[in-house]
C-alpha positions in Angstrom: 0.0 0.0 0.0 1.3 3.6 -0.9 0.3 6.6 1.3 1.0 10.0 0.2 1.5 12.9 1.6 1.4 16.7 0.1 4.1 19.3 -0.1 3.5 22.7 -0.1 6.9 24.4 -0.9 6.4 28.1 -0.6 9.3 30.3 -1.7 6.8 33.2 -1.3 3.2 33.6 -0.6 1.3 31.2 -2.8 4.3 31.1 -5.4 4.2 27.3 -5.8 1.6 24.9 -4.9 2.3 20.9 -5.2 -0.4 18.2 -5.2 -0.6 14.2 -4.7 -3.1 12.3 -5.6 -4.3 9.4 -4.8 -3.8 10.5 -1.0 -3.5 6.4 -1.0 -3.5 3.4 -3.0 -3.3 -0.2 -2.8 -2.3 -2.9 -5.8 -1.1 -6.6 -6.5 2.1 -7.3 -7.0 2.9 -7.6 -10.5 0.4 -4.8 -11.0 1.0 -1.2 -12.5 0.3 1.7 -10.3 0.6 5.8 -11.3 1.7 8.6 -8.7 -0.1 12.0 -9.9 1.8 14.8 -8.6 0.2 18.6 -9.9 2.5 21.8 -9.9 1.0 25.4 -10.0 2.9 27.9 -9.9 1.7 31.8 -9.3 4.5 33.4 -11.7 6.1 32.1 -15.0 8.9 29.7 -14.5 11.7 28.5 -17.1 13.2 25.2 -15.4 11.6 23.6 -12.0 13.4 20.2 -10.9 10.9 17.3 -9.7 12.4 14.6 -7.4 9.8 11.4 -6.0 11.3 10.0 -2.8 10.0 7.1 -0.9 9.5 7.0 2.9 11.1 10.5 3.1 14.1 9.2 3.0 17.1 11.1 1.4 17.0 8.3 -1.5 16.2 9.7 -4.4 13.9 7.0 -6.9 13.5 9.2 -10.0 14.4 12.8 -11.0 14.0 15.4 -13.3 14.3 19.0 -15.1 11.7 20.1 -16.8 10.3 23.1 -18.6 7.0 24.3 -18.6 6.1 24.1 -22.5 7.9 20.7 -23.0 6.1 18.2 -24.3 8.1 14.9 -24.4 8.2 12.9 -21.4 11.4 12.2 -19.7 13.2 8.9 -20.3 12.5 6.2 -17.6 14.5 6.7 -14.6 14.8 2.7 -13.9 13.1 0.2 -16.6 10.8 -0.1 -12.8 10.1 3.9 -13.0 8.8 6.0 -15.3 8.2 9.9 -14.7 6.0 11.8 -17.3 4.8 15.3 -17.7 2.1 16.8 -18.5 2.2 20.6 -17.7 1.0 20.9 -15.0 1.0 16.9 -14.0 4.1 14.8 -13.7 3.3 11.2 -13.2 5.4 8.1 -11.4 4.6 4.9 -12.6 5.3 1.9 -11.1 5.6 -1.0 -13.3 5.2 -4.4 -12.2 4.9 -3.9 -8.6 7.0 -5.8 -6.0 6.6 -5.9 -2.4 9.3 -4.2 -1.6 7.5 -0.9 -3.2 5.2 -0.7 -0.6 6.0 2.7 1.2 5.2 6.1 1.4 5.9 8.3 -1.9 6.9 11.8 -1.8 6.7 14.4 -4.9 9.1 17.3 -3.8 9.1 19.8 -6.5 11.8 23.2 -6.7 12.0 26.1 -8.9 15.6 26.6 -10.4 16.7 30.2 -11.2 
């Protein structure tokens, strides 16, 4: 089973606003599963960096740069993770699902200047 949290990054007042969803999921093993995570930001942005950790541990599972008019998803991080995005929704998907991916999932999401 996956719980997750939300993070709520605020580098000003309402400048970025980061969203899970599901809050929490369950699945089979061997099963696919996808980790929605949306971004809104209050001002234009050129690059933000999007990192999904699990159990908030310092362990990073899949990363990326993105910018906000690209289209092309990024390249699978592991051929067991695959990140997409979808301006404003980036996407962790879990293929064939072992027990060992149980855990909490965390979409932490910065703004690179």
């Amino acid at each position: 089973m996956w719980a997750l949290g939300v993070l709520l990054p605020l580098l000003g007042t309402g400048a970025l606003q980061v969203s899970q969803d599901p809050d929490e999921v369950r699945v089979t093993v061997g099963s696919e599963v996808a980790l929605g995570c949306q971004v809104l930001a209050a001002e234009p942005w050129d690059l933000l960096r999007i990192e999904w950790v699990k159990d908030t541990g310092c362990r990073v599972l899949c990363a990326a740069r993105l910018h906000p008019t690209a289209l092309t998803p990024p390249a699978a991080c592991t051929p067991h993770l695959h990140l997409a995005w979808h301006p404003p929704h980036a996407t962790l998907s879990l293929r064939h699902v072992r027990r060992d991916d149980a855990g909490h999932y965390l979409c932490q999401v910065t703004l690179e200047i």
